[in-house]
N, C-alpha and C positions, 0 to 999 in steps of 0.2 A: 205641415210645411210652415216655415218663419217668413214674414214677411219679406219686399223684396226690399233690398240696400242699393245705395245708390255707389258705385265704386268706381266710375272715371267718367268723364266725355268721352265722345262716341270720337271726336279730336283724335283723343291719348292713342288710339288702338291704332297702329299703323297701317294703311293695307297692304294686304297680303305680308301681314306681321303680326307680331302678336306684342302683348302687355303682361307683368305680371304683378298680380296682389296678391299680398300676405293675409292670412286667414287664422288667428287663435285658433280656431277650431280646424279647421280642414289643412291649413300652412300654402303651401303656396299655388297659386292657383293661374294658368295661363287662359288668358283672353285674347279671342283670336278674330281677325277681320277678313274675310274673303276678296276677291277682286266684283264680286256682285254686292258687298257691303254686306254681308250678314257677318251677326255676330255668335261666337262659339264659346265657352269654356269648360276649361278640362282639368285636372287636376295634372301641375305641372313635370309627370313622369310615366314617361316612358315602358310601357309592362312588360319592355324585353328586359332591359337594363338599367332599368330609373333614370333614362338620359330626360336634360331638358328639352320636353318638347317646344317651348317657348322660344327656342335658338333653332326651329325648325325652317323647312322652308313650306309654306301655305301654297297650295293649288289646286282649286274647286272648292271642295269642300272635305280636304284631308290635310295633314301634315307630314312630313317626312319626319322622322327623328334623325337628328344629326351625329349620331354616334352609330347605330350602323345602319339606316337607311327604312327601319321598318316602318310603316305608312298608318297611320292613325285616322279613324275617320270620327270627321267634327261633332258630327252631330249627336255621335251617341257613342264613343270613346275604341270602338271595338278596333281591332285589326284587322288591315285587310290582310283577308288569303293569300297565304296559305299559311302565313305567319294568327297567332292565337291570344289574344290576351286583352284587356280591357284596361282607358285610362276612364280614371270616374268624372261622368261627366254631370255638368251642371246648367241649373233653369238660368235661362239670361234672357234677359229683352234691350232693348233701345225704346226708349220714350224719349219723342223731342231729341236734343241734344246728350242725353243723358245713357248710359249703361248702367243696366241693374239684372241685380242677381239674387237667387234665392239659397240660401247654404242648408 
């Protein structure tokens, strides 16, 4: 594992919205904030159709994709049933004011 990177204020993430950062390595990667304040990321597409999850809408601890509706869960990328497919998800924490991540 790489150490962790520091990639926005806990600020930037909106709640119940998301942020996204560019990644050389990984490309683009959405940052998601819950209405309980935790923080999520996901690599930012969608495994039905590559939609941006990051234009999604956040609730609990999932997202909707907004191209056709199918429901992403935060924590560990997978779809809920009965729909099938994984977005790759990623180590994040919040320290202090800070979000960081590990790629």
């Amino acid at each position: 594992m790489t150490d962790w990177t520091r990639i926005c204020a806990l600020a930037d993430v909106p709640v119940l919205g998301a942020r996204v950062v560019e990644s050389a390595k990984e490309g683009r990667i959405a940052v998601f904030r819950n209405g309980a304040d935790q923080v999520f990321a996901l690599r930012d597409r969608c495994p039905h159709k590559a939609g941006p999850l990051s234009q999604g809408i956040v609730h609990g601890t999932t997202v909707t994709c907004p191209l056709h509706s199918w429901k992403i869960q935060l924590e560990d990328g997978q779809a809920v049933a009965p729909d099938v497919g994984c977005a790759k998800p990623y180590p994040i924490k919040v320290q202090g004011d800070d979000v960081l991540i590990q790629l």
